[in-house]
C-alpha positions in Angstrom: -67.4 23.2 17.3 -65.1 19.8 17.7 -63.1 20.9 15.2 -62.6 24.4 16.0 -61.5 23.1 19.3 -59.4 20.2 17.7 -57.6 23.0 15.1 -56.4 25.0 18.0 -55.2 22.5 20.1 -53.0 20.7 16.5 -51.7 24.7 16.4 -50.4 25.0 19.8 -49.0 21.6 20.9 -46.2 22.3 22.3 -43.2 19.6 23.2 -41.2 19.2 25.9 -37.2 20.2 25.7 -37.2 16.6 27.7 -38.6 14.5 24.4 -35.9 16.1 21.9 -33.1 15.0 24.3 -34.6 11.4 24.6 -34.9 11.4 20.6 -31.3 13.1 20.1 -30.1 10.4 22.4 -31.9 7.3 20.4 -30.7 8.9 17.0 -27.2 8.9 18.2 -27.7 5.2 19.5 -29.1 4.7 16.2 -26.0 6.3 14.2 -23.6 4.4 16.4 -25.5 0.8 15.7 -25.1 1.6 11.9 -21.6 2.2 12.6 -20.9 -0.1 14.7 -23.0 -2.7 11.9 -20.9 -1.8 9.1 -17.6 -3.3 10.7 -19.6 -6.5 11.5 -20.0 -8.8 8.5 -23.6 -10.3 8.4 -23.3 -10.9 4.9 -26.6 -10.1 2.9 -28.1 -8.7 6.1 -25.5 -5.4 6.4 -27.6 -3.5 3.9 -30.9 -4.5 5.2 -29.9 -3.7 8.9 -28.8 -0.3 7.7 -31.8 0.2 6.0 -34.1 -0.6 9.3 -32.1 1.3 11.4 -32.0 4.4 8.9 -35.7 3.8 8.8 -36.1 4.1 12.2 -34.2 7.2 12.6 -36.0 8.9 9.5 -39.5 8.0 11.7 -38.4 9.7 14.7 -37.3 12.6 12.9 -40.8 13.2 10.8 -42.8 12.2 14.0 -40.8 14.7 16.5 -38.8 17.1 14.9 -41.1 17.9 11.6 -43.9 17.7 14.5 -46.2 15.0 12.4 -47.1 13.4 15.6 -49.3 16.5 16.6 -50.5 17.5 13.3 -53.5 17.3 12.1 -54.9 14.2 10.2 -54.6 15.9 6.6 -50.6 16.2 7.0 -50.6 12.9 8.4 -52.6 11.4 4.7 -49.7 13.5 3.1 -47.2 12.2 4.8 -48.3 8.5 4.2 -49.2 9.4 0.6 -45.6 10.1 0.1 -43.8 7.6 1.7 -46.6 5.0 0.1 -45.8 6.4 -3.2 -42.0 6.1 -2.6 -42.5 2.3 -1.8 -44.4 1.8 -4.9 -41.8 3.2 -7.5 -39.1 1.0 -5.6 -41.3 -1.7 -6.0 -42.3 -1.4 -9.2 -37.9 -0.6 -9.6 -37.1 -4.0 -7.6 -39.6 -6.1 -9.6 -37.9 -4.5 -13.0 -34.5 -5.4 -11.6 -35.5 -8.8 -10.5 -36.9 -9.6 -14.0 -34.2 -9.5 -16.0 -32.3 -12.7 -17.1 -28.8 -10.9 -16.5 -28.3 -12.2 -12.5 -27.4 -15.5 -11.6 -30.6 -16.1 -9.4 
C-alpha cells in the first residue's frame, strides 16, 4: 500500500513558479561567473572553474527542470548510471592521454 501511495504522490508533485525563478536566477549568476571567469587569467584553473560552474548549472537543471528531484528512485539509479558511466569513459580517456610519452610531464 506504501508504494501505491508513494507512486501517486512521485506523479503529482507539483513545483512552485517561485523555485524556477530562484533557479533561473542562479543559472544566470552561474553564466555570468563563467563569463565573467574567462576574462580573468587563473592559469590552469580557467578550465577547471568552468567545468564546476557548468557542472553546477547542468545539476540544477536535471534536479528542477527535468523534475529528478521528485522522481521516483528508479529514474534517479538511471540518472546516476549515466552520469557514472560518463565519468568512467573520461577516466578511462584521461588515463589513455596521460599515458603516453608524447607531453612534457
Amino acid at each position: 500500500m506504501t508504494d501505491q501511495k508513494e507512486m501517486e504522490a512521485a506523479s503529482h508533485h507539483i513545483v512552485s513558479p517561485v523555485i524556477y525563478v530562484v533557479i533561473l536566477f542562479a543559472l544566470l549568476v552561474g553564466t555570468a561567473a563563467t563569463v565573467w571567469a574567462s576574462y580573468v587569467d587563473l592559469g590552469v584553473f580557467n578550465p577547471i572553474l568552468a567545468i564546476g560552474i557548468a557542472c553546477t548549472k547542468a545539476t540544477l537543471v536535471v534536479l528542477f527542470f527535468m523534475h529528478v528531484k521528485y522522481s521516483s528512485r528508479l529514474t534517479k539509479l538511471t540518472v546516476f548510471c549515466g552520469v557514472f558511466t560518463f565519468l568512467t569513459l573520461i577516466g578511462m580517456t584521461l588515463a589513455d592521454y596521460i599515458s603516453r610519452a608524447w607531453g612534457s610531464w
